[in-house]
C-alpha positions in Angstrom: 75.7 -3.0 15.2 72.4 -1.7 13.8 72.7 2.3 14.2 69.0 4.5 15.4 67.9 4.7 11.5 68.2 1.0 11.2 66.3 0.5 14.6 63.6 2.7 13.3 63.2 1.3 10.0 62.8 -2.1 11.7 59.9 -0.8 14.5 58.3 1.2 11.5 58.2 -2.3 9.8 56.9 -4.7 12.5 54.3 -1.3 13.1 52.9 -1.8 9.7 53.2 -6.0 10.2 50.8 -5.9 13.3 48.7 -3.5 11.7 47.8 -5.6 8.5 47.7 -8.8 10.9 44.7 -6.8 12.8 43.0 -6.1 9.4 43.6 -9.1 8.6 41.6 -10.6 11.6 39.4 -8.0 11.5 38.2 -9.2 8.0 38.3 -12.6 8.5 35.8 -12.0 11.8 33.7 -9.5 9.5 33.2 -12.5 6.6 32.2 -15.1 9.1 29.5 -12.5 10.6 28.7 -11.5 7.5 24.9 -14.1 6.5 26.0 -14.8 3.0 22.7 -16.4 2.6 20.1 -14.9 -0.2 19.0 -11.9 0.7 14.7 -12.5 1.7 11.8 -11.2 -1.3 9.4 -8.8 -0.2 5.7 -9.4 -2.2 2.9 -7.5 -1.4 0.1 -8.4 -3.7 -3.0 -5.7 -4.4 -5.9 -6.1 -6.1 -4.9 -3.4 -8.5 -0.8 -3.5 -8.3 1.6 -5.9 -7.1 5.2 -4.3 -5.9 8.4 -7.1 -5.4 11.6 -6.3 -4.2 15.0 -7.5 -2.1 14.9 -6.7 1.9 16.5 -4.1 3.1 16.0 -1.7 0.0 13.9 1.5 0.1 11.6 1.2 -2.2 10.2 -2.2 -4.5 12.0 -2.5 -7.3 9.0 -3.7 -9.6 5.1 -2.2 -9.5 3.1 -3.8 -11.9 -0.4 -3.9 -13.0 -2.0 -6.8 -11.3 -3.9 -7.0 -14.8 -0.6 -7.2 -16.4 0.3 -10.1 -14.7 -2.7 -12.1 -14.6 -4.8 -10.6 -17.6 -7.6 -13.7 -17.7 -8.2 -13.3 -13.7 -7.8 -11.4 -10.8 -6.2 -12.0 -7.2 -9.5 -13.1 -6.0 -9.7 -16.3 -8.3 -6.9 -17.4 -6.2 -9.6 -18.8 -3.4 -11.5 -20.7 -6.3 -10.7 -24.5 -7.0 -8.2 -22.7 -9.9 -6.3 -20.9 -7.3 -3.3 -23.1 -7.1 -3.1 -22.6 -11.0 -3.3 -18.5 -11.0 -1.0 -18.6 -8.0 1.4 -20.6 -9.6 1.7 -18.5 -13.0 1.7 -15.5 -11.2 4.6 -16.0 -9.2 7.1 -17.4 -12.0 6.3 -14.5 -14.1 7.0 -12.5 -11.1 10.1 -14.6 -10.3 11.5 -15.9 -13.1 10.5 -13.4 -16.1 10.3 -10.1 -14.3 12.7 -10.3 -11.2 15.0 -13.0 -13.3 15.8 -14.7 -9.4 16.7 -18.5 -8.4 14.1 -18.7 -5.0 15.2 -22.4 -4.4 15.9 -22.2 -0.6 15.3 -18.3 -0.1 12.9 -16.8 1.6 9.9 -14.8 0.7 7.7 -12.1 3.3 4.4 -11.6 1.7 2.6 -8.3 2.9 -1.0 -9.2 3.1 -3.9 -7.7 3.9 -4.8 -8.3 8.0 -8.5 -9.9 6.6 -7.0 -11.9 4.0 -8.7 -15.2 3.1 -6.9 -18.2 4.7 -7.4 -20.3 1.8 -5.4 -17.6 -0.4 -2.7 -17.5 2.0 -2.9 -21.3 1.8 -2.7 -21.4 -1.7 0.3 -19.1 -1.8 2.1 -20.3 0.6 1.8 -23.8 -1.3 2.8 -22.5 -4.3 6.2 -21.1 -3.1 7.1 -24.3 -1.1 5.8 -27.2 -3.7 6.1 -25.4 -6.7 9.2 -23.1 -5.9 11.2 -24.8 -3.3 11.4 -21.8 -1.1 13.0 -22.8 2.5 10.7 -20.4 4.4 7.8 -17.9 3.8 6.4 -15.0 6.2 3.0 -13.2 6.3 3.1 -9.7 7.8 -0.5 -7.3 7.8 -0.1 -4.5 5.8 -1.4 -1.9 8.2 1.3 -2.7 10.5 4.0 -2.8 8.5 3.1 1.1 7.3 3.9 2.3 11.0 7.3 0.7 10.3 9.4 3.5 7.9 7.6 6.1 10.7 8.9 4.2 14.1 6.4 4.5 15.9 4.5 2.2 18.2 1.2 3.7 18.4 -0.8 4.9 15.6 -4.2 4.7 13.8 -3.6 3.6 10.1 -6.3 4.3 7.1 -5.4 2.1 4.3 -7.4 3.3 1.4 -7.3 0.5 -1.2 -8.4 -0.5 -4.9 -10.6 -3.2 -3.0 -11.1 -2.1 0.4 -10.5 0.8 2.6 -9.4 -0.3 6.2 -9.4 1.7 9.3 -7.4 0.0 11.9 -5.7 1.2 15.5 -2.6 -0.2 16.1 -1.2 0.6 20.1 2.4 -0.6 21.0 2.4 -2.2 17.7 -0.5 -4.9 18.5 -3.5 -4.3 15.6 -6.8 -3.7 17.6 -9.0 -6.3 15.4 -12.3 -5.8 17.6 -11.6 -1.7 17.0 -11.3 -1.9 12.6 -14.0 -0.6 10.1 -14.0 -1.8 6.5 -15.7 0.1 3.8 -16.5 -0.8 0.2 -15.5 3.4 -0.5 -12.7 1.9 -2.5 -10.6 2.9 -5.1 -12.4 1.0 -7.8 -15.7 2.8 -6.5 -13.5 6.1 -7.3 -12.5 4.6 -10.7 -15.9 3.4 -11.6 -17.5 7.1 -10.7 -14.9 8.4 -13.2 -15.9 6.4 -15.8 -19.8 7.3 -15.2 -19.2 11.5 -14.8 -16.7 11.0 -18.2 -19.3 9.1 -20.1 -22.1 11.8 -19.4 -19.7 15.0 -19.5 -16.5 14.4 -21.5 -16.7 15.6 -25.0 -13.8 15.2 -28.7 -12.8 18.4 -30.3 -13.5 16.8 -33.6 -13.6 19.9 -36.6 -13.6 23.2 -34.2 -16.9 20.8 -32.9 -17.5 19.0 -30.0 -19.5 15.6 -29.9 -20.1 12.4 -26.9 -17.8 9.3 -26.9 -19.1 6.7 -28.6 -20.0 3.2 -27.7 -17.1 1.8 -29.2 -14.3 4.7 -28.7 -15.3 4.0 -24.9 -15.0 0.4 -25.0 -11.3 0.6 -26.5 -10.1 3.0 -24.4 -12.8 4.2 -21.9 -11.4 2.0 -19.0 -8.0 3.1 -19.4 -8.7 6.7 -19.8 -10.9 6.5 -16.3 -7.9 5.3 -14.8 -5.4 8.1 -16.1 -8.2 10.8 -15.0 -8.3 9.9 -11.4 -4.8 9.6 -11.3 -3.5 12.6 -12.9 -5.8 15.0 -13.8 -8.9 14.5 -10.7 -8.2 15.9 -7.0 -10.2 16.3 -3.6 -11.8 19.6 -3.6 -12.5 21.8 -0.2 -16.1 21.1 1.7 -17.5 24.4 0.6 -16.8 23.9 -3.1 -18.3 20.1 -3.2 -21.6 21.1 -1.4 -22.2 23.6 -4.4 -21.7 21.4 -7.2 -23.5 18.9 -5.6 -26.7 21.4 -5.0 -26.3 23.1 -8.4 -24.8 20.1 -10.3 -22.8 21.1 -13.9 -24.5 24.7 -14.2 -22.3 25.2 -10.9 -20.1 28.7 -11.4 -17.5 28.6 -8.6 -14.4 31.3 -8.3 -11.5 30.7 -8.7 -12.9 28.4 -11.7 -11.4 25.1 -12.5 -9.5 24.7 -15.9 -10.5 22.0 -18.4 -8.6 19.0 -18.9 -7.9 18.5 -22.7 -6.5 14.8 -22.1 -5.3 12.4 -25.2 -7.9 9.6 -25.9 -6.3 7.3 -28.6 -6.1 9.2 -31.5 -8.5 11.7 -29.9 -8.5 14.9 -27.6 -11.3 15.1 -25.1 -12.1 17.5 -23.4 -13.0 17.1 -19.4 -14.9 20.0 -17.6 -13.5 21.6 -14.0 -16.5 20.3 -11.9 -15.9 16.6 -13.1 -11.9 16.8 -12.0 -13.6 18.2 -8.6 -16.1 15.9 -7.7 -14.4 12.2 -8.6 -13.3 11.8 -5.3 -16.6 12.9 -3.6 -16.5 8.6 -3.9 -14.5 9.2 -0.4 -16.5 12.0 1.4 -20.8 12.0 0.0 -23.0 10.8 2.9 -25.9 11.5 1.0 -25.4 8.6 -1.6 -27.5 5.3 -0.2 -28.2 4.2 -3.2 -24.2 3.3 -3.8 -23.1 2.7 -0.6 -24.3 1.5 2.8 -20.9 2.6 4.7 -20.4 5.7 6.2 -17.9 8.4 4.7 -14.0 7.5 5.6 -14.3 10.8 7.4 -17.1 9.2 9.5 -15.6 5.5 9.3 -12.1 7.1 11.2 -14.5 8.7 13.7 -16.5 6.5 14.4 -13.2 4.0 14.4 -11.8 6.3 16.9 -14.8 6.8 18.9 -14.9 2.7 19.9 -11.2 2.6 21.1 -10.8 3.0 25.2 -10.9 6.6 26.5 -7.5 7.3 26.9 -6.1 5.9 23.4 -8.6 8.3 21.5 -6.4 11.4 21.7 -3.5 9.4 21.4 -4.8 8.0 17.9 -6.9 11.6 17.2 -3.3 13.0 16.8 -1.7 9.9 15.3 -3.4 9.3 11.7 -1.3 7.1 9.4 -3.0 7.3 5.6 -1.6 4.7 3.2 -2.8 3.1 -0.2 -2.7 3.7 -3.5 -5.3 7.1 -3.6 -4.0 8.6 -0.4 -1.6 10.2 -2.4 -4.4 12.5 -4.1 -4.2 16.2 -3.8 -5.7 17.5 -1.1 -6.8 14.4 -0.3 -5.2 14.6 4.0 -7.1 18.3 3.9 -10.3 17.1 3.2 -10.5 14.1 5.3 -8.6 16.8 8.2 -11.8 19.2 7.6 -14.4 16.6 7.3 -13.1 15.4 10.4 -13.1 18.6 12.5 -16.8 19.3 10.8 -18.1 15.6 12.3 -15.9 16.1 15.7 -17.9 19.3 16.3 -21.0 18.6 15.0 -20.9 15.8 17.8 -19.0 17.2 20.2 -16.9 14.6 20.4 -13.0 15.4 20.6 -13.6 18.7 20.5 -10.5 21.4 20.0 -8.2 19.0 18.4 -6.9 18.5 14.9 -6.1 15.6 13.1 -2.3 15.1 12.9 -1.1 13.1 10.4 2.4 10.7 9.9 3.9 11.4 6.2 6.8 12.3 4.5 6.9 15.7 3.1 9.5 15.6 0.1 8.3 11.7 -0.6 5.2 10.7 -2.1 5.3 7.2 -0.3 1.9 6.2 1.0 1.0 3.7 -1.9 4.0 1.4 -0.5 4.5 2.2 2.8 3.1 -2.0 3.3 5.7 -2.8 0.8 8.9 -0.5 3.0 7.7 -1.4 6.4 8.5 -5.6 5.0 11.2 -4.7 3.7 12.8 -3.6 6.9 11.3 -6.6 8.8 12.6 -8.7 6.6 16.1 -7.2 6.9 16.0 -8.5 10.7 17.1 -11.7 10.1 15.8 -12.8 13.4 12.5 -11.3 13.6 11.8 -12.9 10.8 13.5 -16.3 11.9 10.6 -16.3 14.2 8.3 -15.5 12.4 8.7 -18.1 9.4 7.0 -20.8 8.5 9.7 -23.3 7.5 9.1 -26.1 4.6 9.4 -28.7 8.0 6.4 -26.7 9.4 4.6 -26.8 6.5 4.9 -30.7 5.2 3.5 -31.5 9.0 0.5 -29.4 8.4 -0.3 -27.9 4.9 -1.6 -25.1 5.8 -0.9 -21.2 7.3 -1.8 -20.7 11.1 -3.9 -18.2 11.7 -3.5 -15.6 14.7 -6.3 -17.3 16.2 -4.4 -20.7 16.0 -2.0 -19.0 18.2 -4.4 -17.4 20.6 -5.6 -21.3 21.0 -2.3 -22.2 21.9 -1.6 -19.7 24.5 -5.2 -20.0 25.9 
């Protein structure tokens, strides 16, 4: 007869049986769940940069130069009759030579502009299923996707691009088209005001002397430097300080002063006064300028944005501003359009005692790819974006994108 030791070896044992059976099981129901499918690419094309990555992931795992990849056109070639050629080199480059990825059957989200051409999202979306052989590609607007790393349903998102600067409110996470400015106060209007303020002011320590840039240093390097300027060395001044440089121009003297920038041209080193690192941005904020621009200010292009939504969404979106895009991240760049803001909400009496809030993470310097983020995360939904999708079935019946007035049509 087994004695109590025996009897408890024996229980310990079938204990330890039943528990791996249930891990077993357990694991067997976890790898059927489990969508061992390839994971979906998340694209969002700029004018300036293009960022790629895998769903699900925090941030892109490429940003590149838009010029890089395409360095004999640019992303607007792609509605011309040699779009489907551009289209097509761009995205095996980004594919197959940068991202080193087998799309044959995968799926792509592209985050696109809400006012992008049809006939560009045509022409990609042709591309990937003719060319690439994906099973199924998404388009998601840009704007929208931003509210996404935030959750939030309600906000009013200023995308401030290299090629257009977009003011849209979005309520319970439908974009209010008939409510959206646009304004040509771009990012390449800021790089191309760098590039005329450095031509006039910036001078080479050459000999203990100082002399101009010449025509051909500034055609080596002069649209590179510009570039390096507004990103790293420029910065949105306060109100007070830009209406006296722009009354007393470069004889301005303004306490505290603004250092220099001695900055590496080639094998140069120019020299870049305060006032010029000060007033680059003024691209953003100058009403006074109609000879370069028609638009209003963003300042005025938010308020006057606001101003058109119903009556009881205005405070709502007053208190709910969502900045994204590549030069949002400029210092002091959120102060300035808060003060410009408060100076145009008075001056009108419109919204009055209220301050802009604004959506942004404080230890992250996200807003250039919050687009990029908010797909990812859609994307990682495997049934939003089921529905979503345009399959290769959908597009062999139709060859083309619908657009979201193809689907008001169809519910009308």
């Amino acid at each position: 007869m087994a004695n109590d030791s025996d009897l408890e070896r024996i229980q310990r044992s079938d204990s330890s049986m039943s528990r791996q059976s249930v891990a077993l099981s357990s694991l067997s129901l976890t790898s059927a769940v489990v969508n061992t499918a390839k994971p979906p690419i998340v694209l969002s094309i700029g004018s300036r940069i293009i960022r790629c990555g895998v769903a699900g992931e925090f941030e892109p795992r490429y940003s590149i130069l838009t010029k890089e990849l395409c360095p004999n056109a640019t992303i607007d070639q792609l509605s011309t009759k040699d779009g489907l050629k551009i289209a097509e080199s761009l995205l095996k480059r980004i594919f197959f030579d940068i991202m080193t990825i087998d799309l044959r059957g995968g799926r792509v989200l592209i985050v696109e502009s809400p006012f992008c051409p049809t006939n560009v999202r045509n022409v990609l979306c042709q591309t990937l299923m003719e060319k690439l052989d994906v099973g199924q590609v998404s388009f998601a607007p840009s704007p929208l996707m931003a509210t996404l790393p935030f959750n939030i349903l309600t906000a009013f998102v200023l995308e401030v691009g290299h090629s257009e600067v977009l003011a849209m409110p979005i309520n319970e996470n439908v974009t209010m088209i008939s409510q959206c400015y646009l304004s040509q106060r771009t990012g390449r209007a800021v790089f191309e005001r760098a590039a005329q303020l450095l031509r006039i002011h910036a001078r080479v320590e050459e000999n203990g002397q100082q002399r101009e840039l010449s025509d051909q240093e500034w055609s080596q390097h002069g649209e590179n430097f510009a570039e390096k300027f507004v990103e790293q060395y420029a910065f949105c001044t306060t109100r007070t300080r830009a209406t006296e440089i722009k009354e007393k121009g470069n004889e301005v003297v303004l306490q505290p002063r603004t250092a220099e920038a001695r900055i590496r041209f080639g094998a140069l080193m120019v020299m870049v006064p305060g006032f010029v690192r000060e007033t680059v941005f003024e691209v953003f904020f100058d009403e006074d300028d109609p000879e370069n621009f028609t638009d209003p200010s963003i300042p005025k292009m938010v308020h006057n944005a606001i101003l058109r939504c119903p009556i009881d969404m205005r405070r709502k979106f007053f208190e709910s501003l969502l900045v994204c895009g590549g030069l949002a991240r400029a210092t002091g760049f959120l102060s300035r359009l808060k003060e410009e803001i408060i100076a145009i909400s008075t001056k009108k009496s419109t919204i009055c005692g209220m301050e802009p809030k604004f959506f942004h993470f404080k230890e992250a310097k996200a807003e250039p790819m919050l687009g990029w983020i908010g797909g990812s995360l859609l994307a990682a939904c495997q049934y939003s974006l089921q529905i979503r999708s345009i399959s290769r079935d959908d597009w062999n019946k139709t060859k083309r994108v619908p657009d979201w007035t193809d689907f008001i049509s169809e519910a009308a």
